[in-house]
C-alpha positions in Angstrom: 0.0 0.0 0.0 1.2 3.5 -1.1 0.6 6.7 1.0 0.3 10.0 -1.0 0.6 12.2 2.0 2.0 12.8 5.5 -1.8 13.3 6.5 -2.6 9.7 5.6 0.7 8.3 6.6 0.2 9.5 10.2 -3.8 7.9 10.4 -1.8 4.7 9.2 0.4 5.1 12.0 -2.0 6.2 14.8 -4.4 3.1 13.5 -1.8 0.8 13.9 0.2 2.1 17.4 -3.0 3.2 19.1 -4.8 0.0 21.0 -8.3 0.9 21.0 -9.5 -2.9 20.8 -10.0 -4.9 23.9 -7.5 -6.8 25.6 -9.3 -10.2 25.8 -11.4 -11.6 22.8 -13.1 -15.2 22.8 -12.1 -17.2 19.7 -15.1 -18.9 18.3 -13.3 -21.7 17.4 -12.6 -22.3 21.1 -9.3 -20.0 21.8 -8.7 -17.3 23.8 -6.4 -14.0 23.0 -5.0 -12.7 26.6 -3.1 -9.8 25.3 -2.5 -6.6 27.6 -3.1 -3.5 26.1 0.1 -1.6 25.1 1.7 1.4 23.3 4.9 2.3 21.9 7.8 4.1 23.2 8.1 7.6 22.1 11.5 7.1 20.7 10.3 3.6 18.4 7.1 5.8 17.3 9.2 8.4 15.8 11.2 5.8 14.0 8.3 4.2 12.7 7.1 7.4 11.9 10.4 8.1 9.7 10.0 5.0 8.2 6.5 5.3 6.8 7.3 8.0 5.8 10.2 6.5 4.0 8.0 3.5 2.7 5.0 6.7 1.4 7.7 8.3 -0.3 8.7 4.4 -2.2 11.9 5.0 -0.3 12.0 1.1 0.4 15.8 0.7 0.7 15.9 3.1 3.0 13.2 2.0 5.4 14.4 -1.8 5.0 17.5 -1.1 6.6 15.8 1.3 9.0 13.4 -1.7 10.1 16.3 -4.1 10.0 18.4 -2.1 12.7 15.3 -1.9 14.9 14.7 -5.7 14.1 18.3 -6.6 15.5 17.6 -4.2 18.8 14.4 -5.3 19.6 13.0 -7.8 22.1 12.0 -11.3 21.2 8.1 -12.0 21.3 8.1 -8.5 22.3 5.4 -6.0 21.1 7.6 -3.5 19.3 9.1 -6.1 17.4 6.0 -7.8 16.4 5.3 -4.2 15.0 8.6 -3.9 13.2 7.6 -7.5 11.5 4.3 -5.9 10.2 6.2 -2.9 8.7 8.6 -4.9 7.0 5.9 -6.9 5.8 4.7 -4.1 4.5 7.3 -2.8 2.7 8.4 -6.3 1.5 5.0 -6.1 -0.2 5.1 -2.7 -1.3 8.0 -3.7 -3.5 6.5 -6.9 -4.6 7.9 -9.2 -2.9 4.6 -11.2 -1.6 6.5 -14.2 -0.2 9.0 -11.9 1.9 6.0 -10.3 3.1 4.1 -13.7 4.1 7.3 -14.7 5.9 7.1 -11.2 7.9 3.4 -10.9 8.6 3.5 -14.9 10.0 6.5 -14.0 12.6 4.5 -10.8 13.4 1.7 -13.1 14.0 3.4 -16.2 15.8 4.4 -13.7 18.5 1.2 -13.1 19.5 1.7 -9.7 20.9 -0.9 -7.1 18.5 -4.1 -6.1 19.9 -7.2 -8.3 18.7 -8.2 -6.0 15.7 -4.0 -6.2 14.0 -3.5 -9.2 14.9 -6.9 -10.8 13.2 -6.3 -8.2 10.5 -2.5 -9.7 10.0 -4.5 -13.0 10.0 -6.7 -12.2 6.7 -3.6 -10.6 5.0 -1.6 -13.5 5.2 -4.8 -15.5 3.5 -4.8 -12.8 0.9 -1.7 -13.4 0.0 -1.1 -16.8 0.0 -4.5 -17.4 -2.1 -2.4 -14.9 -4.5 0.3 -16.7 -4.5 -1.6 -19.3 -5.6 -1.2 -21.3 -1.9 -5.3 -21.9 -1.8 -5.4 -24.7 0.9 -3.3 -22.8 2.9 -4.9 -19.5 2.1 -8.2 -21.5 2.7 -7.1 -22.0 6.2 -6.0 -19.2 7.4 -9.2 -17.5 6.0 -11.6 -20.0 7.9 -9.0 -19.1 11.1 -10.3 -15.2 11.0 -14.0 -16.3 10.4 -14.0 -18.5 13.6 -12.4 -15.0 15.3 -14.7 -12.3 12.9 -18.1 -11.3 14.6 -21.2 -11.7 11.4 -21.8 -8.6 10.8 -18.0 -7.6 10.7 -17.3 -9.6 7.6 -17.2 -8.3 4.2 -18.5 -9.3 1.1 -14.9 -9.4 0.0 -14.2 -12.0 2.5 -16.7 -14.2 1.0 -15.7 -13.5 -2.5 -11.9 -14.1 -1.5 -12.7 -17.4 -0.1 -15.1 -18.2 -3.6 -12.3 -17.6 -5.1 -9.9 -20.3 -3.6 -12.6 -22.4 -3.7 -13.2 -22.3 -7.1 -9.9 -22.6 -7.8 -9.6 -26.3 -5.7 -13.1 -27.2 -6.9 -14.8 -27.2 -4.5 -18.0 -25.8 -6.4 -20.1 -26.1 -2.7 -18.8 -24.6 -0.9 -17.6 -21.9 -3.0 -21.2 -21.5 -4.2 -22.4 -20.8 -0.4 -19.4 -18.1 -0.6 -20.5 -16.1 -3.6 -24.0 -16.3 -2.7 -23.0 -14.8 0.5 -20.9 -12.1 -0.8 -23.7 -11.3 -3.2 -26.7 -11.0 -0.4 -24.4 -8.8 1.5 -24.3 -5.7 -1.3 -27.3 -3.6 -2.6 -25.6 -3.9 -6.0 -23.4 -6.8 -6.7 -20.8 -6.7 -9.4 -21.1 -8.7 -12.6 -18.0 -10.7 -12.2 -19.2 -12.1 -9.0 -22.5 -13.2 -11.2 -20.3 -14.5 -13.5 -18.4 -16.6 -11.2 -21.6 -17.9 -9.6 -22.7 -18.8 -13.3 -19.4 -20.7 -14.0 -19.8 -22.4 -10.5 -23.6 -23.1 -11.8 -22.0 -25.0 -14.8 -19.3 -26.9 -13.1 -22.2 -28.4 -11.1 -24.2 -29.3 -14.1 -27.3 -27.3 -12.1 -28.8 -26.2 -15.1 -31.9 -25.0 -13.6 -29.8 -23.1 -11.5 -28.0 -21.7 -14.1 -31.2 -20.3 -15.7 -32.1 -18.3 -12.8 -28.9 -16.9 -12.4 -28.8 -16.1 -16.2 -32.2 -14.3 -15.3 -31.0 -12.4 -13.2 -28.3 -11.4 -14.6 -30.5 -10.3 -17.7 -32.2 -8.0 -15.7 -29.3 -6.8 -14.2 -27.2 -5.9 -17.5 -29.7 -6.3 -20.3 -27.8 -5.0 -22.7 -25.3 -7.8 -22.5 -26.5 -9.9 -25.8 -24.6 -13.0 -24.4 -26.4 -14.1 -21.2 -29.5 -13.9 -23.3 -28.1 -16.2 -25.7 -26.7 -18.2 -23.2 -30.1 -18.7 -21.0 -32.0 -19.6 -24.2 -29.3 -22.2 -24.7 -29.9 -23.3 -21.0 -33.3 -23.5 -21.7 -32.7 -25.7 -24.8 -30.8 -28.1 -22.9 -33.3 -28.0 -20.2 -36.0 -29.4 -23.0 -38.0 -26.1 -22.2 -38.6 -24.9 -25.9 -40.7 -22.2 -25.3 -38.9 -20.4 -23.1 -35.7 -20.5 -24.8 -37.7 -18.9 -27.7 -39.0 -16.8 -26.2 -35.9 -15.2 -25.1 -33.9 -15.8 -28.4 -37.0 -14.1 -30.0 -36.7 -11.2 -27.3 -32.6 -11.1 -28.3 -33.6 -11.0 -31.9 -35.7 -7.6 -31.5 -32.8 -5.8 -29.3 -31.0 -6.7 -32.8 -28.7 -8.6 -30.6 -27.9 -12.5 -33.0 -25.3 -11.4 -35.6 -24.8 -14.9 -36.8 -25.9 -17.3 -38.8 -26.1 -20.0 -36.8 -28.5 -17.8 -33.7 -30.6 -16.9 -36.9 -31.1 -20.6 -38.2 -31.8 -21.6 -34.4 -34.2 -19.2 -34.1 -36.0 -19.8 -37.0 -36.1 -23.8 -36.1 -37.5 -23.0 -33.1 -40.6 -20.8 -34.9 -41.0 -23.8 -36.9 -40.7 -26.4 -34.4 -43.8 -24.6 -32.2 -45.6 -24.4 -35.3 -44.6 -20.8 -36.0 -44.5 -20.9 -39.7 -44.4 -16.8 -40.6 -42.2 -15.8 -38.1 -39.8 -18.7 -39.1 -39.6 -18.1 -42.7 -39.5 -14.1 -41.9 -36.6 -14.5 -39.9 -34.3 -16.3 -42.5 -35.1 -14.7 -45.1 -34.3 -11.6 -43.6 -31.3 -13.2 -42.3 -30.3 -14.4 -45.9 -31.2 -10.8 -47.3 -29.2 -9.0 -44.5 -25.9 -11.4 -45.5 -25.7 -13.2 -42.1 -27.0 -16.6 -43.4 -25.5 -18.1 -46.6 -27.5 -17.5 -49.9 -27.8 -21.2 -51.6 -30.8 -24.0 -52.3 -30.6 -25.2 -48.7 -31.8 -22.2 -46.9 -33.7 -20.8 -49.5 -35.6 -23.8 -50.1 -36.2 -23.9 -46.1 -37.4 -20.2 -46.3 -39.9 -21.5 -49.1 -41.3 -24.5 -47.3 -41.9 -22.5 -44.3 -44.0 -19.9 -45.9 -46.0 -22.1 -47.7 -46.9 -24.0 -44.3 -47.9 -20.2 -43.2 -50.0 -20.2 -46.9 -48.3 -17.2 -48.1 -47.4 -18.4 -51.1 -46.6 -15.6 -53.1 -43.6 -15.2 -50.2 -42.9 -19.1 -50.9 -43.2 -19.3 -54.8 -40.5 -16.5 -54.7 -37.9 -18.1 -52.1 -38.6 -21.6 -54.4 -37.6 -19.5 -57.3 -34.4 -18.4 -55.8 -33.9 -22.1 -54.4 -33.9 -23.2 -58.0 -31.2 -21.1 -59.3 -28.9 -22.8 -57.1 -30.2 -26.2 -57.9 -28.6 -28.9 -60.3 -31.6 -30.8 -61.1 -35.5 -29.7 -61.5 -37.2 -30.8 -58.4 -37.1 -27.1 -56.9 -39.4 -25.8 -59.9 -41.1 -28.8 -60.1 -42.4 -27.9 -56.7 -42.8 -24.5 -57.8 -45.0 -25.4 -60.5 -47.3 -27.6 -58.2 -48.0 -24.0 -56.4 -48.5 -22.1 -59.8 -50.9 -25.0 -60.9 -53.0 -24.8 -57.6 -53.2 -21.5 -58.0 -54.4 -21.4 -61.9 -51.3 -19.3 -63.3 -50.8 -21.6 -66.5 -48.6 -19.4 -68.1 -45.7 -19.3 -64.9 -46.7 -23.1 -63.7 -45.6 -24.3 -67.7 -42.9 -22.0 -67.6 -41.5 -23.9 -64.6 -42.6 -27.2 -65.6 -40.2 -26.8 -68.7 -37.8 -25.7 -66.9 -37.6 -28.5 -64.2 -38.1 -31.0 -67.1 -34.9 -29.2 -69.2 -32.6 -29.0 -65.7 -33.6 -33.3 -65.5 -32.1 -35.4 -62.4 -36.2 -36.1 -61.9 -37.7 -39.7 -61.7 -39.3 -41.3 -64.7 -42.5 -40.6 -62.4 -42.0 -36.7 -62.0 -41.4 -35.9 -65.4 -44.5 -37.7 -66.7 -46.4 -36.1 -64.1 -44.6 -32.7 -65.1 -45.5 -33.7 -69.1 -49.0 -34.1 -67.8 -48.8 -30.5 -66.2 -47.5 -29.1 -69.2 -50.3 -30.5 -71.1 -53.0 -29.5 -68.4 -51.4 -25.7 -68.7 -51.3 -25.6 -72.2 -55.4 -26.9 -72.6 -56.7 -24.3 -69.7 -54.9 -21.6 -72.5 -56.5 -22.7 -75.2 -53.2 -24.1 -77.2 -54.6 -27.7 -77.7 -51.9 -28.1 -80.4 -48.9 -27.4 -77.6 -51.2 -30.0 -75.2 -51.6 -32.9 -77.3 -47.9 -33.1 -78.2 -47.3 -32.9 -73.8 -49.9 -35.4 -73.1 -47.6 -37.5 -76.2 -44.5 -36.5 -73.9 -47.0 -38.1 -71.2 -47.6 -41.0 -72.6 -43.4 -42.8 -72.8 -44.0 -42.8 -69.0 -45.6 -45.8 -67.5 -47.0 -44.2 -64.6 -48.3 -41.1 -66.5 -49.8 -43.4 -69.5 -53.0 -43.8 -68.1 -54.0 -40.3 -67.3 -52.3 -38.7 -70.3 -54.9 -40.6 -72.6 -57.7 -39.4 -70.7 -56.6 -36.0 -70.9 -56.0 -36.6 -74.8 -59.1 -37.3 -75.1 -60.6 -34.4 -73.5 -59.0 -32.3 -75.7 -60.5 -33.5 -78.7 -64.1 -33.2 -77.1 -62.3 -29.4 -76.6 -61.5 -28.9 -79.9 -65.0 -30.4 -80.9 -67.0 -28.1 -78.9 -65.3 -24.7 -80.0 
């Protein structure tokens, strides 16, 4: 710790000379602190003054050796040098030097000579810094040795998170779950990254429900954060509970926050899958349109299919068309044309038939059936000529033979009647 000033050097100084804490404090872990109240010479004040001063100033040479002089005159187990421990401590840590500092603050602490509130102080610092210095059991420890000593409502959330923390890093996913939740009910306003941990703690425990609520919360929390939204709808995927995860993939969608193609295809499976046909085939093609999903047959064919299920089929004979032009054979506008012959659009519906028929890669079966179509199209427009000869076409196709000689025959009652 670094001190700016001589004003906050000397409230350091006076907080840590001055005994203001009782003499006798009952351990809850069963221990008892028997330590008479003392106070420093004037002469070892005024060096310790110097010396902080030193130490505010990042003078740390010069109050090492200062400490180390008064370290060689002291007392053993003595108060002042239990003191001069905790200031080299200090400065060992000021310059880095973390395990130079554990090393001090335990010696100040072995001698058992601060007043209840250092020496329990001394007590969490050495936990801090040995669950730095990536010593977690023993940090662990030492941090369960202060709560035993720590009255309730004198620990901090930081405590809490600190031992998470360690936790976490053993494991231990219980008990460093009770931790964070404890940090967290002890602040109005809880930071994300102790959410976040809790989350990750969620996960390691495979507690997906859980994990949903904490997601939820964490929504309302930072809703402009696009990925717990897409990570609660994936919870709720995983969970089996489709209508909740699209319902919040759908909210995600209209706070513009999926960018990709695959949280655009999700979403629109999930339209489809509760029987949300329009909103499915509005979201990919929009999607495709914006660039985010790749134009080809695939997804264009899967924009068609879902609009016709929602019977808009002007919306669906387009996306077939556009589905076709990436197609190697005629099956796309063979489908097309089915829509264009319900429909009654002749004209279009032989346009495409012709054009699946010339693309080929259909079964003997389709193109008879698409020979009869041509035929049908070309009689409804009067061009009995342009039928006959598709009803021919018709007739090489065994499963098309049948039919395509009925229809022959009604156009020569046609042609009769006109």
């Amino acid at each position: 710790m670094r001190y700016r000033n001589l004003y906050q050097l000397i409230i350091v100084v006076i907080s840590m000379f001055v005994v203001l804490t009782p003499a006798l404090a009952q351990n809850q872990c069963g221990a008892e602190r028997d330590v008479r109240a003392q106070a420093l010479d004037e002469a070892t004040f005024k060096q310790l003054s110097d010396i902080y001063e030193d130490i505010g100033e990042e003078n740390f040479a010069d109050a090492k050796k200062g400490l180390d002089r008064m370290l060689s005159r002291s007392k053993d187990g003595s108060y002042p040098q239990s003191i001069i421990l905790q200031a080299l401590g200090h400065t060992a840590a000021s310059e880095e030097d973390y395990d130079g500092a554990l090393v001090y603050f335990q010696r100040s602490v072995d001698i058992n000579a601060l007043p209840n509130r250092q020496h329990y102080q001394m007590i969490y610092s050495i936990a801090q810094l040995l669950i730095a210095r990536e010593r977690y059991r023993e940090g662990l420890e030492k941090l369960e040795e202060w709560f035993c000593v720590t009255p309730p409502e004198n620990v901090t959330s930081n405590a809490y998170l600190l031992k998470a923390s360690a936790n976490v890093e053993l494991e231990n996913y219980r008990e460093a779950l009770t931790a964070i939740d404890m940090a967290i009910s002890l602040e109005s306003a809880p930071k994300e990254n102790w959410y976040q941990m809790k989350l990750g703690i969620n996960f390691e425990l495979d507690d997906l429900p859980s994990a949903a609520k904490t997601l939820e919360i964490m929504i309302n929390l930072w809703p402009d954060k696009e990925n717990y939204w897409k990570q609660l709808s994936s919870v709720y995927l995983n969970l089996k509970d489709e209508n909740k995860a699209l319902s919040v993939l759908a909210l995600a969608y209209r706070k513009n926050m999926l960018d990709t193609s695959q949280e655009i295809l999700q979403l629109s499976s999930l339209y489809q899958y509760r029987d949300v046909p329009y909103e499915a085939a509005k979201v990919l093609e929009k999607g495709i349109n914006d660039g985010i999903v790749e134009s080809n047959q695939r997804y264009w064919e899967q924009t068609a299919n879902a609009w016709y299920q929602a019977r808009e089929l002007e919306n669906a004979l387009n996306a077939f068309e556009k589905a076709g032009q990436y197609s190697d054979d005629g099956s796309i506008d063979l489908r097309r044309a089915f829509i264009l012959v319900d429909r009654q659009e002749w004209e279009p519906a032989k346009t495409a038939l012709q054009r699946a028929i010339d693309k080929g890669g259909l079964k003997d079966s389709e193109t008879g059936n698409a020979y009869l179509l041509i035929g049908m199209s070309e009689m409804n427009l009067e061009r009995f000529d342009a039928a006959t000869s598709a009803f021919d076409n018709a007739l090489r196709y065994e499963r098309s033979r049948s039919a395509a000689r009925q229809w022959k025959e009604q156009v020569v009652q046609r042609r009769a009647a006109g």
